[in-house]
C-alpha positions in Angstrom: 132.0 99.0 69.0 128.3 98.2 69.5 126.9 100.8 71.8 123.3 98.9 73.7 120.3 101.3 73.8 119.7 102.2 77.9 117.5 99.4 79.5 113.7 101.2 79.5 112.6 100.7 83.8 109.2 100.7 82.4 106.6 99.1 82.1 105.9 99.5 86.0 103.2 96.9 87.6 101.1 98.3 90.2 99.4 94.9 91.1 96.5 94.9 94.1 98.2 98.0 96.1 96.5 99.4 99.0 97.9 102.3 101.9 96.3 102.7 104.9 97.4 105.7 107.2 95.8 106.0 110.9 93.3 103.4 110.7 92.1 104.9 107.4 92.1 103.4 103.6 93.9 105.8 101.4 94.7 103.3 98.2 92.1 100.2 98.1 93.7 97.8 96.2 94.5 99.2 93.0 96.2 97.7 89.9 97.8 98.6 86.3 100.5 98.5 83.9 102.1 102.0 82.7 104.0 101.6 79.3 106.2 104.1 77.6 104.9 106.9 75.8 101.3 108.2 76.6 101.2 110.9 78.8 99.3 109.6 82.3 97.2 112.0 84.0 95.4 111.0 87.4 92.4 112.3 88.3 89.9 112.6 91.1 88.7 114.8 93.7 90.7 115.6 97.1 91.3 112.9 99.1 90.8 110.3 96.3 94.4 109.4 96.8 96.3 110.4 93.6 99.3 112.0 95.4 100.0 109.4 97.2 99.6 106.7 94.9 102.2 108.5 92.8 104.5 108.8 95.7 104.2 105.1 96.3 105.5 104.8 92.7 108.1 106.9 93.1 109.1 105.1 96.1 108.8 107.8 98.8 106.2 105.6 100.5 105.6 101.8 100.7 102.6 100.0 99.9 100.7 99.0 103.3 99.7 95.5 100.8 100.3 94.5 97.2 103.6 95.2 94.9 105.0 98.1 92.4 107.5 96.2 90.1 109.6 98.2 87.6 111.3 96.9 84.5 114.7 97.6 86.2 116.3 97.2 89.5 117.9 100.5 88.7 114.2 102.3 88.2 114.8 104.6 91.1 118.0 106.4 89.3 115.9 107.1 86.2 113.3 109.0 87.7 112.3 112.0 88.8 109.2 113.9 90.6 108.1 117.4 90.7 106.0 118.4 93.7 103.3 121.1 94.0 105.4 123.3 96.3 108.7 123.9 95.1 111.9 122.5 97.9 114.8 124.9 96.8 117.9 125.2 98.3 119.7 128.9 99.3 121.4 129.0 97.2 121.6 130.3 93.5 119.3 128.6 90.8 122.8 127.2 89.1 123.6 125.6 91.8 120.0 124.1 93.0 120.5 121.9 89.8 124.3 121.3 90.3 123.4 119.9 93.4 120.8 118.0 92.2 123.4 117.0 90.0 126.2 115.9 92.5 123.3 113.7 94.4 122.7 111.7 91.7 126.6 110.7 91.1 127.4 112.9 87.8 130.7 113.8 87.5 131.3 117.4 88.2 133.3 118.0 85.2 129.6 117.2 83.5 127.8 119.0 86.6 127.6 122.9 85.0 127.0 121.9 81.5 124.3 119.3 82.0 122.6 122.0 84.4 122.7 124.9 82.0 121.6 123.1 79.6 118.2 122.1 81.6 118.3 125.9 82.2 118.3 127.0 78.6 115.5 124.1 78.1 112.9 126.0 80.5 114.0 129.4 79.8 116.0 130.1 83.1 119.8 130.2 81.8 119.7 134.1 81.9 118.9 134.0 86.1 121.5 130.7 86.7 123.3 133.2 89.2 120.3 134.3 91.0 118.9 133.7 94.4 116.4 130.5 93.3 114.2 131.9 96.6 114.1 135.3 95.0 112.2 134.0 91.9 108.2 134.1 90.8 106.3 131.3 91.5 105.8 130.7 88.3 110.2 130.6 88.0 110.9 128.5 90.8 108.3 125.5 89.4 110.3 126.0 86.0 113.5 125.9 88.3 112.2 122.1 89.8 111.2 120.9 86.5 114.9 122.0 85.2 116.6 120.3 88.4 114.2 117.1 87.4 115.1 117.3 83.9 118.8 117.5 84.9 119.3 114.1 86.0 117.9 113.0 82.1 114.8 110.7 83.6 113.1 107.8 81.8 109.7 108.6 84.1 109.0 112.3 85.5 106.2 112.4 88.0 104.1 115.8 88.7 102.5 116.2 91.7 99.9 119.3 90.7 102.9 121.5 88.7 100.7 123.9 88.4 98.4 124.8 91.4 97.9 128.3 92.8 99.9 129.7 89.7 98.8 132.5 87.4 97.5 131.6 84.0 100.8 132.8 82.0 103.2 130.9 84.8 100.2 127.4 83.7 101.3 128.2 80.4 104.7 128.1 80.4 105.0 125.1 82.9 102.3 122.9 80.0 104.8 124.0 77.7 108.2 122.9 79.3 106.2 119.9 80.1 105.3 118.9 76.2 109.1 119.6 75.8 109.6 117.0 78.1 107.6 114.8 77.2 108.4 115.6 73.3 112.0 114.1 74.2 111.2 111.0 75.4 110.2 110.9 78.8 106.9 109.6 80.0 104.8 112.1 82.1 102.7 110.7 84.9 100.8 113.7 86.6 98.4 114.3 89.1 95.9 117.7 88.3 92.5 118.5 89.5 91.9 121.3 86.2 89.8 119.4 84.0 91.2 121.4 81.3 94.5 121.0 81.7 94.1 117.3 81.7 92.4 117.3 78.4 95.5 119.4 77.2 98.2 117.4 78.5 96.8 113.7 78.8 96.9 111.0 76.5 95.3 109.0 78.7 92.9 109.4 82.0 93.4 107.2 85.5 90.4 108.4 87.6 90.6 107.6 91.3 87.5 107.6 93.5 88.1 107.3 97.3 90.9 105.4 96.8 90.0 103.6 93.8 90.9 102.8 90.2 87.3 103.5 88.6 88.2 103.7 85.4 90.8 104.5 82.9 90.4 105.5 79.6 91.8 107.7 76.5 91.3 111.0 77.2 88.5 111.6 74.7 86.9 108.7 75.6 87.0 109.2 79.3 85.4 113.3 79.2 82.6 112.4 76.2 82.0 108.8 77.3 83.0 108.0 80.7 82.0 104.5 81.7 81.2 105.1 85.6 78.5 107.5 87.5 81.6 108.6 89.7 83.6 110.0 86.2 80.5 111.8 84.6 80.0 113.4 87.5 83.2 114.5 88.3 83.5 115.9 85.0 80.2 117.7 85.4 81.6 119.3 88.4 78.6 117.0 91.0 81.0 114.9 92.6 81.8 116.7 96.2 85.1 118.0 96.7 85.8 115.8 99.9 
């Protein structure tokens, strides 16, 4: 029997999108193509709009003009976002990804193994019967990425994985992240830490005010960005808005 590989949902199209929110411009008509593979990191200052361009990706918002087209009408079931402040249930950390699980139609004779396994992947198996709200901050991103990484996306969206957490809880996210990313799954993230992006990215989208300026490899983009807005972002000049 021949057995078909899964359908990839990428590349998306993001063709000539704009959001506009109480009278004001948020996206201002911005297009690409995302491919499989390179890690996407989106840059820009507060306010430049990256959140919310990756929510309208995922589909949690609608373009106010223009389209998002995925390779698949079944795009939405094969991925999975990661916001900056953990959502967990009360419940124990097993069963924050068991219900993820149960959501997202998986059998629940598959339920506990598939979520233990996403537990042993970001070090949390050991604490599967503890109060998810009673871990670190540092624990409960590592829980989201697990419940994320449960439902076995194509595309996994972070929305700033790492703010206000300690520099060993950075660590340990980057590195569940590259574990991710290592088995298959493209990464699109939002970050403001210049560093991290140069760790993480393969390639740059830098938004200013709303708009695509420029994207670029990541070593091209921080030793030879091509607009006034980049290099001075990256020399730290462009205001925080």
């Amino acid at each position: 029997m021949n057995m078909r590989a899964p359908t990839s949902i990428l590349p998306v199209n993001v063709r000539d999108v704009s959001f506009v929110a109480a009278g004001r411009t948020i996206i201002d008509r911005v297009s690409f193509e995302l491919e499989d593979g390179a890690r996407t990191v989106i840059l820009g200052a507060n306010g430049a709009g990256k959140s919310v361009l990756m929510r309208m990706m995922h589909g949690l918002l609608a373009p106010t003009s223009g389209t998002i087209s995925w390779n698949s009408e079944n795009a939405a079931r094969k991925q999975a976002m990661v916001f900056q402040r953990p959502v967990l249930l009360r419940r124990s950390v097993l069963a924050n990804v068991e219900y993820a699980l149960k959501l997202a139609g998986v059998p629940m004779a598959q339920r506990r193994r598939q979520a233990l396994a996403a537990l042993e992947t970001v070090e949390l198996a050991q604490l599967a019967h503890n109060s998810a709200r009673m871990l670190s901050g540092g624990e409960q991103q590592r829980l989201t990425l697990a419940r994320a990484w449960a439902l076995r996306p194509q595309v996994l969206f972070l929305d700033e994985p790492t703010a206000n957490l300690d520099p060993r809880a950075v660590r340990e996210i980057e590195r569940e992240i590259a574990a991710v990313h290592a088995a298959g799954v493209k990464i699109v993230m939002t970050t403001h830490n210049l560093a991290q992006a140069r760790r993480l990215a393969d390639e740059i989208l830098f938004l200013h005010q709303g708009r695509l300026v420029e994207r670029a490899l990541v070593d091209a983009f921080f030793k030879r960005p091509a607009s006034a807005e980049a290099a001075a972002f990256i020399k730290g000049e462009l205001p925080w808005v």
